[in-house]
N, C-alpha and C positions, 0 to 999 in steps of 0.2 A: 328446141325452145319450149320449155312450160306454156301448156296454155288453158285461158281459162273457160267455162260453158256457161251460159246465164242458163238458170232451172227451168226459166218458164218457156225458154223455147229452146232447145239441143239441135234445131234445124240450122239455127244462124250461125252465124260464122264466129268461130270460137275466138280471143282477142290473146295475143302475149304477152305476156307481164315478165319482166326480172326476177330471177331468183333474188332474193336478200343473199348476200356474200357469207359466205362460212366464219364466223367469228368466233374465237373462243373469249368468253364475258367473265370478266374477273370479277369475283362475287358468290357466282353459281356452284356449287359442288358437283366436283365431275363423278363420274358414276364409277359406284365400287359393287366388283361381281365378285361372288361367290365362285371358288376353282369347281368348273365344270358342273355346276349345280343346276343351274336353268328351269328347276321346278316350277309348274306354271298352277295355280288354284284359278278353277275356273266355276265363278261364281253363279248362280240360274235361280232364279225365284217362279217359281207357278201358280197361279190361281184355275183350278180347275180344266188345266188344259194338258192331260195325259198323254193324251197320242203325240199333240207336236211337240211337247218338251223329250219324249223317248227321243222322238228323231234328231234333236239338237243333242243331246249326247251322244248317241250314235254315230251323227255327224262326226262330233266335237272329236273322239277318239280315232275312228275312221279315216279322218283324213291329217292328223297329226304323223310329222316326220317321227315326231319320240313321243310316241301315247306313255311309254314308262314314266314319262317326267310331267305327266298332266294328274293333278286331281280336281275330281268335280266335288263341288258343294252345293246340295240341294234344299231348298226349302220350300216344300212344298204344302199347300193349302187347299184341302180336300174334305167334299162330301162323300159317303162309304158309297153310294151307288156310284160313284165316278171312275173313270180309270185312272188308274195310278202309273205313276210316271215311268219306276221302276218295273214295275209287273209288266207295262207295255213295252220297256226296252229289253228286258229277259227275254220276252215273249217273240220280237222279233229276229231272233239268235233259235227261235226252238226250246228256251229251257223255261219251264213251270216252277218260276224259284217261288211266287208267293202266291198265297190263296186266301181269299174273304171267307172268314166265317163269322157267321151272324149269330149273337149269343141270346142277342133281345131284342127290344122293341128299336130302340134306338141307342146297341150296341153294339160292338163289332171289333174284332180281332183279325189281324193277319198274321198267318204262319208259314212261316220260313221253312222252304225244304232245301236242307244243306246240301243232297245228294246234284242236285241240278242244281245248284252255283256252278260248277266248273264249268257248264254250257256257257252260263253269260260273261264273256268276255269283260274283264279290267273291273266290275262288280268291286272289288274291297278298295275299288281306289274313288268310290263311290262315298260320299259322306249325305246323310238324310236326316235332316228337320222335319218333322211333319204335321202339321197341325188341323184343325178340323175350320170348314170355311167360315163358320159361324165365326172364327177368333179375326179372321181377317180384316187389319185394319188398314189396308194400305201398303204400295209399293214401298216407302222408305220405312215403315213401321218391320215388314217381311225382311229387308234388304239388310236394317238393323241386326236382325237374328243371324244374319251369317258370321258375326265372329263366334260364335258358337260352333263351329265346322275350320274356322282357319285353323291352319296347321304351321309351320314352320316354313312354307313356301316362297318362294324368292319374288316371281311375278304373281300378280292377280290379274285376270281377264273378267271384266263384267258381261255377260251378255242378257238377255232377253230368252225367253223359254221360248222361242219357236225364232230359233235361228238354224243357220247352215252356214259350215265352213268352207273357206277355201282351200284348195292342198296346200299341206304343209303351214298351216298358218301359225302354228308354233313358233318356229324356228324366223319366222318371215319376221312377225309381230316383234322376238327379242333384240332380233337384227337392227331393225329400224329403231327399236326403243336405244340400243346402243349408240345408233350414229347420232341422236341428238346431245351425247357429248352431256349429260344432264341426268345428274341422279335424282332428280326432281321432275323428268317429264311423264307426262302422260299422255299415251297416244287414244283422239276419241273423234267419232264425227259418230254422224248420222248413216245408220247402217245404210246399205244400196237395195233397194228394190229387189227379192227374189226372184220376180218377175224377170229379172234383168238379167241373170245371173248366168240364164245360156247364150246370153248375145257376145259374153266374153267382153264386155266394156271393159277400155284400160283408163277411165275417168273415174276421180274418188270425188265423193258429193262433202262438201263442205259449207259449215254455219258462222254466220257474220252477223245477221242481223237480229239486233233484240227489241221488241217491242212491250209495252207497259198492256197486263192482261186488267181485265176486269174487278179483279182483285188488288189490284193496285202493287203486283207484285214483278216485275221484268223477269221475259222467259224468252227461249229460242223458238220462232219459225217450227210450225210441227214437219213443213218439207223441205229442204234442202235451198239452198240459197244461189250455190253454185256448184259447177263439177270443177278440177282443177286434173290435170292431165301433163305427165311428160317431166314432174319434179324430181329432182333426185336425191331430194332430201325430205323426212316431215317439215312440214310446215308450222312455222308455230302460228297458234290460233287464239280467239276470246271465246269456246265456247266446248260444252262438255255435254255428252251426253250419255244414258245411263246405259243405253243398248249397247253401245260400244268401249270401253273404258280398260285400257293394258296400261298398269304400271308395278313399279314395286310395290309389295306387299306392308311397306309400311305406310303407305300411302292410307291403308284403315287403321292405322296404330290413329295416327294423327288428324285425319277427318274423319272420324267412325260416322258411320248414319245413323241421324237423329233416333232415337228411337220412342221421342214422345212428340212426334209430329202423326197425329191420326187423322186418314180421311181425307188428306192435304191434297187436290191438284189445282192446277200442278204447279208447284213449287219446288220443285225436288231439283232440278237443275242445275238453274242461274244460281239457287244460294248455295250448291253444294261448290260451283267453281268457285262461285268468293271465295268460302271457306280454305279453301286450296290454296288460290293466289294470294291472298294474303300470309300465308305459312309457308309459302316459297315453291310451290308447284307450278309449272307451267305446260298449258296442253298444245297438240302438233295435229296436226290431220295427217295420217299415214301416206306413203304415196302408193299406195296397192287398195286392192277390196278385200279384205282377209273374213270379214263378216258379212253374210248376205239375210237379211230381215223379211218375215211372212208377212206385211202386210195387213191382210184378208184378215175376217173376221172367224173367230173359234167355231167348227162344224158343230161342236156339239149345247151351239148357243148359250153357253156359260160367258161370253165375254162381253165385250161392251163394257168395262168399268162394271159389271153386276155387284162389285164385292161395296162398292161406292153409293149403286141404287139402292142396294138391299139393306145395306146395314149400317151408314154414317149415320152419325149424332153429330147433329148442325154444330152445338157447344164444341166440342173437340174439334171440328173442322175450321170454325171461324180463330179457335186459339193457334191451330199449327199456324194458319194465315199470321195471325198479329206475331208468332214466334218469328217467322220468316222475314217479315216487315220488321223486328227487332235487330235481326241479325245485320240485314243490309241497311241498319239505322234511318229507317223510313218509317214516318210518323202513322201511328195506328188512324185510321178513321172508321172502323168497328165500334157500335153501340155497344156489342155484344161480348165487349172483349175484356178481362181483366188483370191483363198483364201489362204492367209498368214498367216504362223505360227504363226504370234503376235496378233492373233484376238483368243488366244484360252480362254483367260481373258472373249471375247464378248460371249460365249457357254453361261456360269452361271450354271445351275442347268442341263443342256444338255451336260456337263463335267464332269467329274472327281471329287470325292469328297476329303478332307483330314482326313477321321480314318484311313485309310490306303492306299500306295504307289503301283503306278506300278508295282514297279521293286519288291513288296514283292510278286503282284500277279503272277509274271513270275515265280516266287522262287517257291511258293503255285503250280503252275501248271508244273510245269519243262518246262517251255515254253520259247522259244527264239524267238522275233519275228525278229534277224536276220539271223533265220534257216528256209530255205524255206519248211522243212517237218513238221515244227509246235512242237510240244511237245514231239514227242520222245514216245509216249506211244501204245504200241500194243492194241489189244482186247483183251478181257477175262480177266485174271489174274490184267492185269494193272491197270483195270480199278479198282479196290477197296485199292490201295498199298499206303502208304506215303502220305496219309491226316488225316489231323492235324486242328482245328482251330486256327485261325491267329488271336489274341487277339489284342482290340484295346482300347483307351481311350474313354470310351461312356459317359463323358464329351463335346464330340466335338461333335457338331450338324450333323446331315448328311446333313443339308442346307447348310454344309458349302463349300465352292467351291476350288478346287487346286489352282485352277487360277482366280484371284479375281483382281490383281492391273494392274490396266491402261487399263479398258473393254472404248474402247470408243462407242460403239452400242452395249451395252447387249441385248441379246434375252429374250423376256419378258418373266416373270411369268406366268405359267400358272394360268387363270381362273378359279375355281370349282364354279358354280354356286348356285349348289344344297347342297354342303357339305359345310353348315355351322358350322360345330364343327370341323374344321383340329385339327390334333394330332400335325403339323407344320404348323406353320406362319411366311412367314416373315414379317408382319404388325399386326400379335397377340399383342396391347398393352396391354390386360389384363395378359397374362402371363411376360412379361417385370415390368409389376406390382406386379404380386406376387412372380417373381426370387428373387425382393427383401427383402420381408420377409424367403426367406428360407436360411440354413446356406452353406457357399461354399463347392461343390464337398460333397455335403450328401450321404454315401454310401447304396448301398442297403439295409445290415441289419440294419443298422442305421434306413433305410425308414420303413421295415417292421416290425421292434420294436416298433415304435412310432405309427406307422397307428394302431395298436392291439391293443397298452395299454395305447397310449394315456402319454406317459413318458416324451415325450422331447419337452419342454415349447418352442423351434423354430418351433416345427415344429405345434404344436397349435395353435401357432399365425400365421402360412401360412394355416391352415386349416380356420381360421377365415377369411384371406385376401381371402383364394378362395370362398368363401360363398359369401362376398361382392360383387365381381367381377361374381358372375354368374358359378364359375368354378367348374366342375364335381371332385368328392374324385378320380377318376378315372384320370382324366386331371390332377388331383396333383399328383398322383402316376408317371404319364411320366413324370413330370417336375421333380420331384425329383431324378427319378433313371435315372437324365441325358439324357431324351429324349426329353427335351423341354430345350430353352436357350433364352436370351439374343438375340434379332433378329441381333441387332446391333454390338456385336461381332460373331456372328454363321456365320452370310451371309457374312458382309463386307459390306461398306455404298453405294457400287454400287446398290445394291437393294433397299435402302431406296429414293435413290436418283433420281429415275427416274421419270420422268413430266408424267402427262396424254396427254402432247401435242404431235403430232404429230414428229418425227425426224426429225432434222434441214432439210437434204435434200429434205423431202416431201415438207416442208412447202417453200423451194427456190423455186421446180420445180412450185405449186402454184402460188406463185408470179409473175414469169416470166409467164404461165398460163395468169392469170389478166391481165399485162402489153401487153400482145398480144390483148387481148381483147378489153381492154380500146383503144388502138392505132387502130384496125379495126374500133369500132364505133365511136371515136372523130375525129383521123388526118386523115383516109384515107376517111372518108363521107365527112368531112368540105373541102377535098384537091377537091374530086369530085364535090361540091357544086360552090367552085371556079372558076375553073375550064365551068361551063355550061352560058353557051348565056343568054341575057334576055330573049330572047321567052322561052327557057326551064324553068327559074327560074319564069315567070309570071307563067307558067301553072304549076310551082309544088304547087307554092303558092293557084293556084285556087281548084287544088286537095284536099289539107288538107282544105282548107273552107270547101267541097262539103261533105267533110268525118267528119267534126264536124256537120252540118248541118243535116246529116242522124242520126247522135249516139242521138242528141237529138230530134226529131221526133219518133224516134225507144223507147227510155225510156219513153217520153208521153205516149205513146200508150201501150205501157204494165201497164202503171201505172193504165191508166186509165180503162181500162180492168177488170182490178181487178181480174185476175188473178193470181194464186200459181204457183211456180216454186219451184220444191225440189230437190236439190242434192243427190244424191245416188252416193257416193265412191263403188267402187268394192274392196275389199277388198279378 
């Protein structure tokens, strides 16, 4: 029988709760895998913490059933005297791939020696961001930069730079991502105590309770609410959080992180799970410990929020705030703030989606956000009582935005660089090309019938159209069970419609720019010129002779020389 542990005391006597019965929810899109793919992108952000972020990759590969089908993605955030994440992970294998050289005062290069890569194990399956601490603006600002490193990867794993794995957590994490029957779930809690990690606890700690922060913005509990013990399923949950987070990778197509939230805590949480639940994602608490969390503070006294003491700008801080309070449509009470509630259109894909409403998510969570104590929910017992899945039309894109009409500065689309096969596009023309060979709102056993036996002459001729078009039986599987759309009705023509040119007001400030320019070197030289005596104007005259007169003397003489002259760019 499941059972559950109240956090604040694991002495007492643990309480049983019912499982919720196994239901399959018509609504939900059931989950489409790729044949044998299981690639896992495992995401890591670092602020100055080299030695433990080595060990969490180290881990992360170490104890993976299939390290082949793991890539890491790193972005890391470093002063040159600091250790480097990679240099420390090489280094504990024996190999000397990289080396500091210091070129100047406060400059610096690292060189790569090719010959000792083969020592550091799984290295090219390594992906590195790197930026200098001074750029550091924050965890969801860092976190933003990781689609710059997605690749084509099936799952994503978030963790935290100073983790450790449990064995085989790969294989554990997809497993369970699959029993939830849900191509929209995502498994997340609050890592477990490293401390903990040798007692072999078979209890996962899980978050219920939310309370209203100082900021006026609702967040989870920084410790754990309950342990839950003996389930045999994920649990679905109201809460996410960033240490721990497995789902499909398209899960950043369609909730990218903010990338103009600076300086923000914390807020990074509660609104990234709005964002989610409303677009049709729903999160589970795993029933294993597959992540175990450090805790403890950085030895090399870099942490403590440093990047937060050292270097926010109060203005950028109080604006992620008012953004956040936009998103979760709570009224700013910031003097300091200049962002107006009719710009929530300008968010895009940094807002709110439409498979489902706010106000169902307040319903879902018994949460008021005009009750300053948050949800109403105790520890222990609470945490497992009256959820439910909250079915939605998985018809509706999750690109599709709450607030779409009259964006007059939409915030761009994120970039993926490297993950050319999105699951979501909104400039996918080949899938807007084959929505139209498939038949409207084609339901899933409809899909699964025909995929097997080949029965239903529409969906034939869309397997012939994705063939032409390049498109994987896989990429037809999400178009059909409702996970691919029509960009043009899913997003709303604000997205189609944005220039590659810069924003009007850049291009003003520009201009006037020039116009300053042009008027320094025409009217205020020619005014100066006016303006001087003859004797000055004979002698400037004689000056520009004396200076033509050298240029061509000076180019004889080289010619004549015969002399090479080579360019060398530094680069």
């Amino acid at each position: 029988m499941p059972k559950i542990y109240d956090s604040r005391d694991l002495q007492k006597e643990p309480q049983e709760f019912k499982e919720p019965p196994e239901v399959e929810v018509r609504g939900v899109a059931p989950p489409v895998l790729r044949n044998d793919d299981g690639s896992i992108f495992v995401s890591i952000v670092s602020y100055r913490d080299g030695e433990r972020c080595a060990a969490t990759i180290k881990s992360i590969f170490e104890n993976a059933k299939r390290p082949e089908k793991v890539v890491v993605g790193l972005v890391e955030q470093n002063n040159y005297e600091d250790a480097y994440c990679l240099d420390e992970y090489c280094r504990s294998y024996g190999a000397l791939v990289f080396e500091k050289q210091k070129t100047g005062t406060e400059v610096s290069k690292i060189v790569r020696n090719e010959k000792e890569e083969v020592k550091c194990p799984y290295l090219p399956q390594i992906r590195l961001l790197a930026t200098n601490d001074v750029a550091a603006r924050g965890p969801m600002y860092a976190r933003s930069l990781m689609r710059k490193l997605l690749g084509n990867e099936e799952f994503c794993l978030q963790l935290d730079a100073h983790s450790t794995m449990a064995q085989h957590w790969d294989v554990g994490l997809t497993s369970e991502w699959q029993s939830t029957n849900n191509e929209f779930a995502v498994l997340s809690t609050i890592p477990m105590d490293f401390a903990m990690m040798a007692e072999k606890k078979t209890f996962v700690p899980r978050q219920c309770v939310i309370r209203m922060q100082d900021n006026g913005v609702p967040n989870y509990e920084v410790e754990p609410d309950a342990y839950v013990e003996g389930h045999s399923r994920p649990l679905l949950s109201h809460a996410w959080s960033a240490a721990l987070s497995f789902a499909k990778c398209h899960l950043e197509e369609t909730v990218p992180y903010d990338p103009f939230s600076f300086y923000a805590m914390p807020v990074e949480q509660f609104v990234r799970y709005a964002r989610m639940w409303t677009r049709g994602y729903d999160t589970y608490t795993p029933t294993k410990n597959y992540v175990y969390h450090d805790y403890g503070e950085q030895k090399n006294g870099h942490g403590d929020k440093e990047w937060f003491k050292k270097f926010q700008k109060n203005r950028f801080r109080v604006k992620a705030i008012d953004r956040a309070k936009m998103v979760l449509e709570i009224p700013s009470l910031s003097e300091e703030s200049d962002t107006p509630e009719a710009d929530r259109a300008n968010l895009g894909l940094y807002g709110l989606g439409q498979r489902r409403t706010l106000d169902k998510m307040k319903e879902f969570m018994n949460f008021s956000i005009d009750k300053d104590h948050g949800n109403n929910l105790e520890r222990g017992s609470g945490c497992v009582e009256g959820h439910s899945i909250v079915k939605y039309d998985a018809t509706i894109s999750p690109l599709a935005n709450l607030h779409h009409e009259g964006a007059t500065k939409l915030d761009p689309y994120p970039i993926f660089p490297l993950r050319t096969e999105p699951v979501f596009s909104a400039h996918d023309v080949n899938t807007v090309e084959l929505a139209k060979h498939l038949p409207d709102r084609l339901d899933t056993d409809h899909l699964e019938i025909a995929l097997d036996e080949n029965e239903s002459p529409e969906v034939v001729e869309a397997k012939d159209a994705a063939a032409k078009h390049g498109l994987s039986t896989s990429k037809l599987q999400h178009l059909a069970a409702g996970l691919h759309h029509d960009p043009v009705a899913a997003v709303g023509p604000e997205l189609l419609e944005q220039s590659s040119l810069p924003p009007p007001s850049v291009l003003f400030v520009l201009w006037i720019f020039g116009l300053m320019i042009w008027y320094f070197l025409f009217a205020v030289k020619q005014n100066a010129i006016a303006k001087m005596g003859d004797d000055d104007k004979s002698w400037l005259s004689k000056a520009k002779s004396s200076a033509i007169s050298a240029t061509k003397v000076s180019a004889t003489t080289s010619t004549s020389s015969g002399r090479k002259t080579k360019l060398v760019k530094d680069v």
